[in-house]
N, C-alpha and C positions, 0 to 999 in steps of 0.2 A: 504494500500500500504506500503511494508517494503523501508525502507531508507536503503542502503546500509553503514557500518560501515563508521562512520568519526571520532572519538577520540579514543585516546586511553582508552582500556576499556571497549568500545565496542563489544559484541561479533563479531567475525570476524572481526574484526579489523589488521590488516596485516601493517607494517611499509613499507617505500617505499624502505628506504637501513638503512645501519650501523648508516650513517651522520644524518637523518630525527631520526631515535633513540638516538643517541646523544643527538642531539639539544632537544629534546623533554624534555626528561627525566632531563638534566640542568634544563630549566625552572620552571618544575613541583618541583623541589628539592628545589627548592628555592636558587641555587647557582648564580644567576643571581641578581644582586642590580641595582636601576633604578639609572640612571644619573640625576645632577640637576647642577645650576649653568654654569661655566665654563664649565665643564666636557661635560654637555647637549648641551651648545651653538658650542665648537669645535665639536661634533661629528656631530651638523645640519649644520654646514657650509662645512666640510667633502662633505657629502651627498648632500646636493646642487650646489655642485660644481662639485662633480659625476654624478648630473642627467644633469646640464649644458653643460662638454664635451660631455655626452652621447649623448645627445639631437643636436649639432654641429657635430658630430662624423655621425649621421645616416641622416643628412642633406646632408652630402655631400659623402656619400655611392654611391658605383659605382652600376652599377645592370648584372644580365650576361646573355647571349648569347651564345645560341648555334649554330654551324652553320655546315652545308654539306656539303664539297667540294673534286673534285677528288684528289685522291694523290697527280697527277701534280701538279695540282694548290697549293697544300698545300706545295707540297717542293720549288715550285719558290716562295712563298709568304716565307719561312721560311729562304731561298735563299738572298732575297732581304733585309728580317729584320737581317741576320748576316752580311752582306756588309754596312748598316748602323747602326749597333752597338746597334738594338735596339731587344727585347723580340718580337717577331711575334704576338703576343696579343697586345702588345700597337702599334705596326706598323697598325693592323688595328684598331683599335681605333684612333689613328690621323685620316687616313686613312676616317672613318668615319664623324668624327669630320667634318674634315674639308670639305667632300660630303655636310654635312646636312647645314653646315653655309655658302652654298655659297663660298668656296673658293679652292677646288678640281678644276684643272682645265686641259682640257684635252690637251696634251701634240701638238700634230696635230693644234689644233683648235691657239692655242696661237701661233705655228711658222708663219700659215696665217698672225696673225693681225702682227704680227710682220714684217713681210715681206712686208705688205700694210703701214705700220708706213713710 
């Protein structure tokens, strides 16, 4: 079974772009010196503190949604999100929000209790 090329030097062998030959070619040149000391310790604390936001950062990533609605609908919802000052994406996302947490509440239903108060 042939392996298809993975190093350079390889027949067929093929780079991926300019940057992947670059980098490459530094290495092999020996134009690269290994860090020790100080030098090695700032650059791991760099990097753990980059995979740390990273790691925060896609904790609290949003996810998306796509959704089908007639014109209408879409220009009264677009409608109602420029009367309250806010982007029609995050109008329904409160919107949402506050459906799923119990706290949407329908406008009818509340003047009742209100009226029975």
């Amino acid at each position: 079974m042939n392996k298809p090329p993975v190093y350079p030097g390889d027949p067929g062998f093929v780079y991926h772009d300019d940057e992947e030959r670059e980098l490459i070619e530094g290495i092999e040149s020996a134009d690269w010196k290994p860090l020790n000391g100080q030098a090695l310790d700032d650059v791991r604390a760099r990097l753990c503190e980059a995979a740390r936001t990273t790691k925060e950062e896609l904790a609290t990533k949003t996810e998306r949604m796509n959704i089908r609605m007639t014109p209408g609908d879409m220009d009264a919802l677009k409608g109602v999100a420029a009367r309250e000052g806010l982007p029609y994406q995050s109008l329904v996302t409160s919107i949402l929000h506050k459906f799923i947490s119990g706290r949407l509440v329908d406008i009818d239903e509340a003047r009742k209790l209100l009226k029975g108060a």
